[in-house]
C-alpha positions as CSV (number, residue, x, y, z in Angstrom):
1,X,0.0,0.0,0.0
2,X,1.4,3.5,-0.8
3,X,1.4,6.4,1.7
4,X,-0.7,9.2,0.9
5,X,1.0,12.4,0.9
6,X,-0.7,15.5,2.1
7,X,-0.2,18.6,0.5
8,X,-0.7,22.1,2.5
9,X,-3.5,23.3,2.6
10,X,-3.8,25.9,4.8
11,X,-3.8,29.3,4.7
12,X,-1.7,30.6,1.8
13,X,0.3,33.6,3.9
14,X,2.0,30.7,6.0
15,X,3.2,28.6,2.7
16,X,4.5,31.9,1.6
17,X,6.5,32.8,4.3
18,X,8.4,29.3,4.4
19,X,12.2,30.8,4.1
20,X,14.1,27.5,2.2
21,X,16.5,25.2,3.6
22,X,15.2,26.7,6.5
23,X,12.9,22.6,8.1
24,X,12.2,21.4,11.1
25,X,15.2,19.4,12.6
26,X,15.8,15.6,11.3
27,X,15.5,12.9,13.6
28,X,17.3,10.0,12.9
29,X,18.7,8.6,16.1
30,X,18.1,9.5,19.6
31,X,21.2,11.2,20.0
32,X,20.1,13.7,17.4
33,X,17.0,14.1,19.6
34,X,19.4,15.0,22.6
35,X,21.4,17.3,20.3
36,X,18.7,19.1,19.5
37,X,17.6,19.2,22.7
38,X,20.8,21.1,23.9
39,X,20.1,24.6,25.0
40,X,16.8,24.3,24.7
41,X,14.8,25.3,28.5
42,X,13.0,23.1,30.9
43,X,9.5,25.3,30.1
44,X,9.8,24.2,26.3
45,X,11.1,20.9,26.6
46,X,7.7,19.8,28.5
47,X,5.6,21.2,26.1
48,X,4.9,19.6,22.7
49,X,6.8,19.7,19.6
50,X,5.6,20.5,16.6
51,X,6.6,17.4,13.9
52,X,6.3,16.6,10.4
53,X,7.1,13.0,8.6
54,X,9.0,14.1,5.3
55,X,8.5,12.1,2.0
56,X,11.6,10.3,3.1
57,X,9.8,9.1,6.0
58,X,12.4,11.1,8.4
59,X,10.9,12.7,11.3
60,X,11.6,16.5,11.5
61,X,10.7,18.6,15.0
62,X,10.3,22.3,15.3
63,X,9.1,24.1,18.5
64,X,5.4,24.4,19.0
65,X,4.7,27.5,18.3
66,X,6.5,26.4,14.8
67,X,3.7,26.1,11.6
68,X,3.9,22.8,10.0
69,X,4.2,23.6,6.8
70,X,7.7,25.8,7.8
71,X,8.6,22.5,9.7
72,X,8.4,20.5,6.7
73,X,10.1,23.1,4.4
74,X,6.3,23.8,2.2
75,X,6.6,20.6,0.8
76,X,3.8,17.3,1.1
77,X,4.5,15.3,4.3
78,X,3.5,11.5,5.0
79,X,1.9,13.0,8.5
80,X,2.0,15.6,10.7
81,X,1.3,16.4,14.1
82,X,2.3,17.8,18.1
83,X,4.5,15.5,20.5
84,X,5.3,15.6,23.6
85,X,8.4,13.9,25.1
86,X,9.2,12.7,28.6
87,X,12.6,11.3,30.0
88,X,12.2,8.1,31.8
89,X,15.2,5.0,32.9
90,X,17.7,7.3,31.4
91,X,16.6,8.3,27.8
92,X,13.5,10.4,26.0
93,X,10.2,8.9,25.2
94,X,7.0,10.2,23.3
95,X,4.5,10.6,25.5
96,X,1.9,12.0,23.5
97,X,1.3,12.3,20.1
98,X,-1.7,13.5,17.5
99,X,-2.2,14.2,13.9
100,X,-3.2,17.9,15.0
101,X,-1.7,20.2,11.9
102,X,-4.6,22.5,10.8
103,X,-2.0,23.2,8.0
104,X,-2.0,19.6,6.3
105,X,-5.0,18.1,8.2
106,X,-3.4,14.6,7.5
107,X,-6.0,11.6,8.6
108,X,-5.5,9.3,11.8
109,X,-4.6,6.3,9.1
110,X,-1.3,8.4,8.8
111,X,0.0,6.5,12.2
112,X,2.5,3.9,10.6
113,X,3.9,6.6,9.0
114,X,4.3,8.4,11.7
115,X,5.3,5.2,13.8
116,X,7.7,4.0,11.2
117,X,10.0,7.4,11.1
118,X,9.6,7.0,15.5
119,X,11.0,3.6,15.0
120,X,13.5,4.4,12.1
121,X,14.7,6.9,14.6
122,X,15.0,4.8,18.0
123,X,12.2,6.3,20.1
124,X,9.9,4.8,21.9
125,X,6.0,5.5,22.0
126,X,2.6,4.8,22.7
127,X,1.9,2.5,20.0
128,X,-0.8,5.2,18.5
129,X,-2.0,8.6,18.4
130,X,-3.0,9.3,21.8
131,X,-5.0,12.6,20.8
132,X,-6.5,11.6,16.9
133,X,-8.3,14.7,15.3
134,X,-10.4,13.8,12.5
135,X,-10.6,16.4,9.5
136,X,-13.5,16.9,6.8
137,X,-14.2,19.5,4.5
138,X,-17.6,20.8,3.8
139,X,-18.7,19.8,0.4
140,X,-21.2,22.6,0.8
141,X,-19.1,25.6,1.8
142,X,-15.4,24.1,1.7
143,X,-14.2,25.0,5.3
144,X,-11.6,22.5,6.6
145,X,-13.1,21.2,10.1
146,X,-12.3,19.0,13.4
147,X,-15.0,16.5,14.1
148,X,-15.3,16.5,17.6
149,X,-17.9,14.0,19.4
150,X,-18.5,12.0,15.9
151,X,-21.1,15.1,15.0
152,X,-19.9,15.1,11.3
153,X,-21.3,18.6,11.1
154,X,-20.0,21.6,9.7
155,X,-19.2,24.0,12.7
156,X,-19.6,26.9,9.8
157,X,-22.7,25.9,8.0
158,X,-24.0,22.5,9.3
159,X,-24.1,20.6,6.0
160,X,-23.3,17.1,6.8
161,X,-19.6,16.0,6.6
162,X,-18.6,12.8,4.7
163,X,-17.3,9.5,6.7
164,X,-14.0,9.3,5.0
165,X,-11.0,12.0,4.9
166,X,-11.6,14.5,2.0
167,X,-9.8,17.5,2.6
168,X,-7.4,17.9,-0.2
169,X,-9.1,15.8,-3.0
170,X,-5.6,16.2,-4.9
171,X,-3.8,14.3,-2.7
């Protein structure tokens, strides 16, 4: 089975204003994790990262406050998300992961992606998204939405929202 890749498709000021060259950090091992940990403060390592699986399947991290689409350099990811890390028996964990990037909107089916660049890199995890966000788009007025409490209802207009992901029909 092939990935799907997700293009952006957020708002068009944010691809614009990705500077080149300029990606999240790759992951490939964990000491590359604790490199790019180094000077970084106690206040943002607790909080989530933001992440981005390239088309290579590497694993790139930014800080949170860090678009997604900047993280993965404007180009199509294999998934995208926020993680959260932890240090436990002497090395760094994911705690918590989601598929929350407004930017891409990629679908919870984008976990063995995501788990295969964790693996590829040497970190542990939860064995899933811990947070999944489901994303439609409303056939009737296009808006991208999260469906919270299975109401696959369009927060803007209502319209009902289709059972399987649809938000960038390119893709």
């Amino acid at each position: 089975m092939t990935e799907r890749r997700y293009r952006y498709v957020g708002p068009a000021d944010l691809l614009s204003a990705v500077k080149p060259g300029e990606e999240g950090h790759a992951i490939g091992s964990p000491g590359d994790l604790i490199r790019w940990f180094t000077g970084r403060d106690a206040a943002e390592l607790a909080e989530p990262f933001t992440y981005v699986v390239d088309l290579t399947g590497t694993l790139r991290l930014a800080p949170r406050r860090s678009e997604h689409v900047a993280c993965a350099g404007g180009a199509p990811v294999l998934g995208a998300g926020e993680l959260t890390f932890r240090h436990e028996r002497g090395r760094w964990i994911v705690y918590e992961i989601s598929n929350q990037s407004t930017g891409y909107c990629p679908d919870v089916t984008t976990w063995p992606a995501v788990r295969d660049a964790l693996d590829r890199a040497g970190l542990a995890h939860p064995g899933d998204f811990t947070h999944p966000v489901v994303f439609r788009r409303c056939p009737a007025c296009d808006e991208r939405n999260v469906v919270r409490d299975d109401d696959y209802h369009c927060v803007f207009c209502d319209t009902e929202l289709p059972a399987a992901w649809n938000v960038d029909p390119r893709a």
